[in-house]
N, C-alpha and C positions, 0 to 999 in steps of 0.2 A: 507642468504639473507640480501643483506643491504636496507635502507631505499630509497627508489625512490624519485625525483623529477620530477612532472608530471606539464604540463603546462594545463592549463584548456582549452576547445573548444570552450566555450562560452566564457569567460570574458579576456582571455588570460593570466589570473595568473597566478603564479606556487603554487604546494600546495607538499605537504609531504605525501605519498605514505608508511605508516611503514610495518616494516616488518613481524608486527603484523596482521596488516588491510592484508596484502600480503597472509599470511597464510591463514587466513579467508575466504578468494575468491577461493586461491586454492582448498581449501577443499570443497566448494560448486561446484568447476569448475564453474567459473567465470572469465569475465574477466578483465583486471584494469578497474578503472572508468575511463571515459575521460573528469570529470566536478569537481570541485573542491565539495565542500560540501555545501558551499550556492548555488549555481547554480541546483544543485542535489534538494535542497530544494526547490526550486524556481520553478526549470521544476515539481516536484510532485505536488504543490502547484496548477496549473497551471493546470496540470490534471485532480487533483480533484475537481478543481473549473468549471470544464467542465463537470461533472458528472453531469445528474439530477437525482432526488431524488424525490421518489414518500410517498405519505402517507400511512401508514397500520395499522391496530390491532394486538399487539402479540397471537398470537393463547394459549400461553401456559399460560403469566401473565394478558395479557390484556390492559397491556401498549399502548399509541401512541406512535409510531416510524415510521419513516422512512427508506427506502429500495431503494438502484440503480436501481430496474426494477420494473417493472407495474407487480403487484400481481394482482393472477386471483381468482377468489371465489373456494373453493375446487368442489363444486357443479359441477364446469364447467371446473375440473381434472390439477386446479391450488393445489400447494400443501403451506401448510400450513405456514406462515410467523414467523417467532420469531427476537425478540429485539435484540439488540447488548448481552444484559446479559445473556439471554438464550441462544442463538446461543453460547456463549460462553461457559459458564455453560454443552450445550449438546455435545460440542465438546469435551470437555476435560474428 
């Protein structure tokens, strides 16, 4: 594979496509991007600034943190919330 030149959809640059990046995608089955990488960055940005974000208690540390959905008390067969750390920490 050689390296691509892809024109962006949004800003109309072109950007470099390697054949690095190329293999990567293939291998997740993906497909090319069609935004360069600030744009890419820009439309995420963009999303997540769209996100609300609600306030909670971590269930396991005790932390304040925040969460994308409305936490429900377990009481009322909401299940229990954890921080970015523990979420973390329990996943792995």
């Amino acid at each position: 594979m050689a390296d691509q030149e892809i024109t962006c959809r949004d800003c109309g640059s072109t950007f470099v496509f390697t054949e690095g990046e190329q293999e990567f995608y293939n291998s997740k089955n993906l497909s090319s991007p069609q935004r360069c990488k600030e744009c890419r960055a820009a439309a995420k940005n963009q999303r997540m600034g769209e996100r609300e974000m609600h306030d909670a208690v971590c269930a396991k540390c005790g932390a304040d943190c925040q969460v994308p959905f409305k936490p429900r008390p377990v009481e009322e067969g909401g299940k229990p919330v954890l921080c970015r750390d523990c979420f973390m920490a329990e996943r792995n």
